[in-house]
Structures are given as C-alpha cells and as structure tokens.
N, C-alpha and C positions, 0 to 999 in steps of 0.2 A: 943526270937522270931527268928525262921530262917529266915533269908532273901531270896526274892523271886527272887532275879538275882543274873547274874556273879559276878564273885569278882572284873571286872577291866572295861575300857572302852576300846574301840576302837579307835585307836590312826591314823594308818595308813591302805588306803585299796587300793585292783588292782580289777580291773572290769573282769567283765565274758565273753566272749565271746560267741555268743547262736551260737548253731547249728541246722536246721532243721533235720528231721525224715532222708528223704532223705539221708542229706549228710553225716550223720554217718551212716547209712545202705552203702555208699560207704567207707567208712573210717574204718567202719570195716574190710571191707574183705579186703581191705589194709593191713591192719594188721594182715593178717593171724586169726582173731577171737580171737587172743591174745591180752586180757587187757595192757599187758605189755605192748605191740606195740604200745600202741597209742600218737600220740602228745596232750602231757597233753593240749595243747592252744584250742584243739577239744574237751574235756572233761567241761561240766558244772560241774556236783557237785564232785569231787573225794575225792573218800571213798576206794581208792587204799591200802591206807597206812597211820597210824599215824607217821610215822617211817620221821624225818627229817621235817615236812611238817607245827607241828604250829608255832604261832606267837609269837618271843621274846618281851620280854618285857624292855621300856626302860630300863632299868638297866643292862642288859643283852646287848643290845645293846652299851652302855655307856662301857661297858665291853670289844668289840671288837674292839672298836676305843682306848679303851686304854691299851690295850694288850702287856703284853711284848714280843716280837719275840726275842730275846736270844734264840740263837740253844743250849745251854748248861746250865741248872741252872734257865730258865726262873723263874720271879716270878708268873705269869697264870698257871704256873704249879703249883707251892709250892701252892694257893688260893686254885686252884683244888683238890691236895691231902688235905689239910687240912680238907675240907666241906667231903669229901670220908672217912676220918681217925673219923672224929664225925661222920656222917650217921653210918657207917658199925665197927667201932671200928679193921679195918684190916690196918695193918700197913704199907703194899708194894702195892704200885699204877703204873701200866704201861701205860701210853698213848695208844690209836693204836686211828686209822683214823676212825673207826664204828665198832657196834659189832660181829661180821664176824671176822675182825680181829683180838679181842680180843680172838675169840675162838680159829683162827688158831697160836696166838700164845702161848694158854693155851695146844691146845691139840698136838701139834709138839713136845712140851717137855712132855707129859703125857701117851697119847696115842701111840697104837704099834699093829701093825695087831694081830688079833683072840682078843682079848681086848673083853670087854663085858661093855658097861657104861650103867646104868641103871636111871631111870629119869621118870617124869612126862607128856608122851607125847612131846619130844623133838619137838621144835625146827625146821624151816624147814632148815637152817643154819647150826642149832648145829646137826642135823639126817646124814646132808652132810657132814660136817667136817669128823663124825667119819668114815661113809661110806667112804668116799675117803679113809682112814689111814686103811682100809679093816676090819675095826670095829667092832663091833655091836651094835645099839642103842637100849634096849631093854624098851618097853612102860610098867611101872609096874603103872601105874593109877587105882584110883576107879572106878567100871564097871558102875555105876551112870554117871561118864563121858560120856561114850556111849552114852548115852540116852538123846536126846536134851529134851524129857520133865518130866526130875526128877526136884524137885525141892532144891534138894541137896544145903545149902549154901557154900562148897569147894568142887566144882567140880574136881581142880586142884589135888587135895589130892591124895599120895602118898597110893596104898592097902599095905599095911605093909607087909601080910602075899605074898605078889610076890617079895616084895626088900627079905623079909628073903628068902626066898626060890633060891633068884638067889644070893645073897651073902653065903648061905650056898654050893650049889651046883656046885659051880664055884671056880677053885683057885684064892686064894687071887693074885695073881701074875697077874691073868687075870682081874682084878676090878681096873682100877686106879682111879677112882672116881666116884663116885653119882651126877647124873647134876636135882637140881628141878629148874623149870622155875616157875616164878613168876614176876606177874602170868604166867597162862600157855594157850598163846597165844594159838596154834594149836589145844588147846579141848576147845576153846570159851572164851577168855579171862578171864578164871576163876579161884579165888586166894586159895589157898593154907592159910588152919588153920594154927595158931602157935603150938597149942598143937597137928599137924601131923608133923610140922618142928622140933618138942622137939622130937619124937618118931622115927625120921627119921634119926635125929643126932645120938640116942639112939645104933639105929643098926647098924648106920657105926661105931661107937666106938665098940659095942662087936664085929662085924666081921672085924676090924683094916682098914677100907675105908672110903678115906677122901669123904667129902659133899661138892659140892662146887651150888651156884644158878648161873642163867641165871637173872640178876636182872633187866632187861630191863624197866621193867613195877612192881617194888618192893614197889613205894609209892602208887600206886592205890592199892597193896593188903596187905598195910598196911591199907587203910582207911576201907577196906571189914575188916581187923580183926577189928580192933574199933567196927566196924558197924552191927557185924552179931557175933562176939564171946564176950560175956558177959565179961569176966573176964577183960577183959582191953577197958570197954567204956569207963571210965575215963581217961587215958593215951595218951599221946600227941600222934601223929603220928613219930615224931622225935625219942620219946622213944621205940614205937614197933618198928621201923627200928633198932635199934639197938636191942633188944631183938631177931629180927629174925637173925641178924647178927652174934648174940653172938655164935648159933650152929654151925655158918656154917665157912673150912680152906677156902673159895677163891672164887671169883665172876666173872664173865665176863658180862660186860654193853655196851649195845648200847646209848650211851648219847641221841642219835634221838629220845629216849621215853621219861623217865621220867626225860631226861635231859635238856628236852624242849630245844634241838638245831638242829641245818639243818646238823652237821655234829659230829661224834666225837664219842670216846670210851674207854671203861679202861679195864684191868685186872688187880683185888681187891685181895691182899694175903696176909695171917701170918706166912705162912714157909720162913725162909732165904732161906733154900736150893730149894723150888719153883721156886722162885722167882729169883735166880741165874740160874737156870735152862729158865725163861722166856726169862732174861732178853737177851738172846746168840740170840735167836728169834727176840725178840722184834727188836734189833739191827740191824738185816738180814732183814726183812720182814716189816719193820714200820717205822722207823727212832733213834735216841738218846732216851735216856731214861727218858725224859725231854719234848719231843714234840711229839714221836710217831706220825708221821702223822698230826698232828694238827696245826694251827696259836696258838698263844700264845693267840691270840683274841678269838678265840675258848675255849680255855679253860679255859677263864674268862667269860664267859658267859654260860660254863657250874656249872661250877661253884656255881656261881648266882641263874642258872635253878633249878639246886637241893636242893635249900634254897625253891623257890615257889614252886617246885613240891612239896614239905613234910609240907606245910600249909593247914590246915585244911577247909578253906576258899574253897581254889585254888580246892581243891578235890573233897571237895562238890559241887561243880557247875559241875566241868568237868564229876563225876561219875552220876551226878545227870541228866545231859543233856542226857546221853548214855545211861541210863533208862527209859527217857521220849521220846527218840526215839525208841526205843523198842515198847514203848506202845502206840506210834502212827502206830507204822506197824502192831499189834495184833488189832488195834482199822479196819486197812481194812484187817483182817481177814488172813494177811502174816504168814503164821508157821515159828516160832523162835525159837534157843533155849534160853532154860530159865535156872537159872535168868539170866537176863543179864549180860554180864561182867563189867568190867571195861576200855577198849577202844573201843568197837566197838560190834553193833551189830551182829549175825551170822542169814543169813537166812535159813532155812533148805529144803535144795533142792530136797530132799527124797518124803517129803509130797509137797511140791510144783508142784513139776511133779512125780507123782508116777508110770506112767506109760512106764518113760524112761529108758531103761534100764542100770547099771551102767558102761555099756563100752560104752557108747555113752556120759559120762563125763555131767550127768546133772547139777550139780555145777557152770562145766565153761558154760555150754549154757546159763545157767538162768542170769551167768554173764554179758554173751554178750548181752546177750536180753533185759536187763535193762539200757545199754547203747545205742542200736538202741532205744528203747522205753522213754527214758528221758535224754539222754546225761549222766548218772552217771555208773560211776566206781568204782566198788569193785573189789573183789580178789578171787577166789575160795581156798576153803579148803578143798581138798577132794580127787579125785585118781589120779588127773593132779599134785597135789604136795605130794601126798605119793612117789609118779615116782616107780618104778621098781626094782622089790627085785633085790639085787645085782648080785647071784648068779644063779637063772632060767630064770632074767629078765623077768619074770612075770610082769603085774599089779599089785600093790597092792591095795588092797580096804577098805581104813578104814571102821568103824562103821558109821561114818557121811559122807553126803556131802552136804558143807556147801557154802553159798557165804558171806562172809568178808565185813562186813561195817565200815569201820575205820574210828572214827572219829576225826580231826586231834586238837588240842590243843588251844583252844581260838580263833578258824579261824573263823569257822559257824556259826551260830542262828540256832535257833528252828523253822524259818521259810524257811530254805534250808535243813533239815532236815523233816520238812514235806510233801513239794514236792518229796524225796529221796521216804517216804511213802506210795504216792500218785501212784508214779510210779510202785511201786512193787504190791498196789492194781489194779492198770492197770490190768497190766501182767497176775495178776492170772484170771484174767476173761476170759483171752487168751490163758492159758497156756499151750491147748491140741495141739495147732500150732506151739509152740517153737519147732524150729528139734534139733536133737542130734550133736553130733559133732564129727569126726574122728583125726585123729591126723597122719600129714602129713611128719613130720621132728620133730626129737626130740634131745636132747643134754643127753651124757650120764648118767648125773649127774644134781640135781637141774633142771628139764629138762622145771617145770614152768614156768622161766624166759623168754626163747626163743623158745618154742617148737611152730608148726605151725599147724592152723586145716583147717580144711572146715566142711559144713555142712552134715550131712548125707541125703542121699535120701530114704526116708521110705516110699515111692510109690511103 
C-alpha cells in the first residue's frame, strides 16, 4: 500500500504575517516590481525558492549543535565527505559556502575566455560564471524542452546530435568541460534519463571532454529515473545515484537543495590534478579545505540531509506534493508546463497573457501580479533572467516565459498550496489588465537579482 501522507511530522512552526491587497500594491512598487526586493516578513506563501528555505529535521539539527568547528581537519567535514564519497563514488570533496561558489571555484581553474562549455540549458549561476570568464555557455537540450506541452518524460535530456556537433566542430582545447544540470532547473525542473547520461559520458570519452553535473536537485532525478525509466524500478535510489555518478569526472552542489540546508556547498572530483588545481581557489575564495565557508554544524547536517534526501519515503511525498500542485492549478484552468518537475511548478506566461508582448517581460509581470493578488512569491524564468547577450547586449528571448513555483522542503501543506492555486485562477479571469513592465536600471551581469521596473503605460 502507498501511504497517503508525508513521511514526517511537524515538529516546529513560525506564523504568517497577512498582508492586505492594498499594502502589497504599495510594497511593491517599493520594491521596484522586483520579487527580489521584497521583505520576505510581507510575503504570505513564498515560492521564491527552494534553495536554503526547508525544514531540518531533528537530526540534522542534533547535527548543528554538535558540530565540530576545528578550522583544520574538522570531523563534520570527514561525516560530510564520507555520505558524498558513498552517494557519488568521487573521491575529492571541496567545501564552499553555496553553490555559486562551488562553481566559481570549479570554473577559475577550468574555464578561460573563448571556452565553449556546453550543457543542458545552464544554470542561471552556472550561464554567469562562464559569461563573466567571457565564455560561452552553449544550450544543446531536446527541442521537446521548448515546448511546455510535450509530454516528454526527460525533458532535461541532453540532443546528442548538438553536443556531437559542438564537440566535433570546436577545438578540443576550447571544451573544458560538459556541465548537465540535474535536474535541469531553468527548462522546468526536469530530470535527465540515465541512459542519456550513459550516452552523454559516451561522447565526452570519444571527443576526450570531461562531464561534470550541476547536482543540485540529483536525488529528485534519481527518483524520476526509478519512476518513469523501467529498467531500474527495482533499484534503490541510493544505487541510481551512484550509477549516475559513475559517468560523470566532477560535480558542483548547492547543499540548499538536495541538501536539505539553509546553507552550504561542495565541489565533487576524481582527478588529483583537478582538484589540486581547485583546491589554489578553494583557499583564495572559500576558506581551508576543510570548512570552505561553512560551520562544522553545517556540514553535519548536510551531511544527515543527504542520507533523507535519497530515501524513497522522503521523495515520494516531496515529488508527489509538487504534482498534486500542479494539478490543482490545471484543475483552475492555469497553463503549466508539463509534466511537472521535481521542485516546483512553472507557470507558462506565454498562454497566460498571450497578448503581451515579450519586451514588456510578461513572466515577471505575471509575477508581480500574483503577489499584489494573494501575497505569493515566485521567480520569473524567462528574458529578465536570460539578461543580455554579452556581446550586442541585446535581449535575449528564450523559448519559454515561465513564472517559478518553488516549493520549499517539508515547510507547506497542500492547503497553502491550493490557495497559491486559487490565486493564479484569480488572475486569469483578470489577466487582460495585468500591464507590462519596463525595466528601469539593470546590473551588468545576473541582472535578475537587482534590476528595477515600473509599469508600462499601454494607454
């Protein structure tokens, strides 16, 4: 019998603070019409980010209080690399503070202007990194990704024939590595087959380029492989994490995901000489090679985290919750794309407002609009975080624009989840009055974070 709830209870809670229509219609423009902006204590449901946001579990907590802070040698370190060394079977573990920093100090030693790293829809982080290092990140995904209503079950999936084509046509000298995300947050939470990660490994071997993942979110598309590829429903979750591990030279993790903590991060490798190459980095940029950034308490509770994140139990609720919101916002008629992922909903802002045009950023208005309209907070996915080709500084305009429903780790019900619903069927009944949005100030790089709008006047 599958069980019809979560796998745990509810141990400790902090209250909501409600805001009316009004005062978030002033709170916004406060905040420049930037989600980011806002003081989370004015936000009711946020769906900003899974990233740092759910709840440990005592153990985990038991973990932080008894942590070793030794700046050299800690043992919350050695617990750490241990649970990392059995997950991924990779034998060099760097600490860093989040993963952001994991990647800046994966690609300081890897990366080098005109570079070409090729990948599954990077990253909004990892697009920056390279971009800054005057990079190139180039998207080689299935054009199924595109299309929020395929029902493709590996959206994530690498088009084979785009990595051979850019590994062939490109010097090896220019390829320092293949980066898949997994899943692959930025095209909708969606995981990544094993037998495209065998195919994938396949090609960096004949064209001599290493693979390395984004493993941020790796145990929810472990559970998608159980769950949607035949060949390993028997198989623990434990052991496809390692089978996916076994193709790939080196990982970079934000522990905020599937690390179920509020802070923290690695960088995963099997080359010595990588890894001596990080570690020059790691040292400059993070801290010892031991703590990277972290409490010792930290990294006993990551630790911990990665033991429940790769419990079958743990998955099934969390992936299962993230489905059943889904199909409460298709239940009021919201366009989704489908299937759903594995953290969070995506709404698709395209059909939602089809008549805005995409320099008027309807993504982020639809965002903003569901926070004046019910106090909740998501993220836009779409040309406010593509930001601007580096070199015409153009717009650029993905395929999708999407708004981000993140839903955070053991925090929520299914009854804060169907007002989240509720409010988005609002909206659409409304949606011919949502305005567009301009953009007033922007940052040169990652320009999401802090960039500033107002509304457009379409009078």
């Amino acid at each position: 019998m599958s069980h019809p709830f979560e796998s745990y209870v509810i141990s400790v809670v902090r209250p909501i603070q409600m805001t009316t229509r009004e005062e978030r219609e002033s709170i916004i423009k406060e905040s420049h019409y930037n989600l980011f902006q806002l003081p989370a204590d004015k936000v009711m449901i946020d769906l900003l980010t899974d990233s740092g946001t759910g709840a440990i579990s005592n153990h985990q907590l038991a973990g932080i209080v008894s942590g070793d802070e030794s700046y050299a040698g800690s043992e919350s370190f050695e617990k750490m690399r241990t649970v990392i060394r059995e997950l991924t079977g990779l034998s060099h573990v760097i600490p860093t503070h989040q993963g952001r920093a994991a990647e800046n100090v994966l690609f300081s030693a890897l990366v080098k202007p005109d570079d070409i790293v090729p990948g599954n829809t990077h990253f909004d982080t990892t697009k920056g990194h390279i971009e800054f290092r005057k990079a190139v990140a180039l998207d080689c995904t299935i054009s199924e990704a595109g299309d929020p209503t395929s029902p493709h079950p590996f959206k994530g999936n690498v088009d084979l024939d785009k990595l051979e084509t850019a590994l062939k046509t490109n010097p090896r000298e220019k390829l320092p590595l293949v980066m898949m995300t997994v899943t692959c947050n930025s095209g909708g939470g969606q995981p990544v087959s094993l037998a495209n990660i065998k195919s994938v490994k396949a090609l960096c071997q004949k064209h001599g380029v290493p693979l390395y993942f984004d493993m941020a979110r790796f145990a929810e598309n472990a559970y998608f492989i159980k769950t949607r590829e035949a060949e390993y429903a028997d198989w623990t979750i434990p052991d496809i994490c390692r089978e996916m591990f076994s193709d790939v030279d080196g990982a970079t993790m934000s522990a905020k995901k599937d690390g179920i903590s509020a802070m923290g991060g690695f960088v995963a490798l099997r080359s010595d000489d990588v890894y001596q190459q990080c570690g020059v980095y790691s040292i400059l940029f993070e801290g010892y090679l031991t703590y990277g950034g972290m409490t010792g308490g930290t990294m006993a509770s990551i630790a911990q985290g990665l033991k429940e994140a790769t419990d079958f139990d743990y998955l099934h609720s969390r992936v299962g919750q993230v489905a059943r919101f889904g199909h409460q916002l298709k239940e009021y008629s919201v366009p989704i794309l489908e299937p759903v992922g594995g953290h969070a909903v995506y709404v698709d802002a395209l059909r939602f407002l089809p008549k805005m045009p995409r320099d008027q950023f309807p993504a982020q208005a639809l965002a903003c609009a569901a926070y004046v309209e019910g106090g909740v907070r998501g993220v836009e996915i779409g040309t406010v975080m593509a930001d601007r080709d580096p070199k015409t500084r153009e717009n650029r305009f993905p395929k999708m624009e999407l708004v981000r429903l993140a839903v955070p780790r053991r925090t929520l019900t299914d009854n804060h989840l169907h007002y989240v619903a509720q409010t988005f069927g609002n909206l659409l009944r409304s949606a011919s009055t949502i305005p567009g949005l301009e953009i007033t100030w922007e940052a040169p790089i990652l320009r999401h974070f802090t960039c500033r709008f107002k509304p457009r006047d379409n009078k």
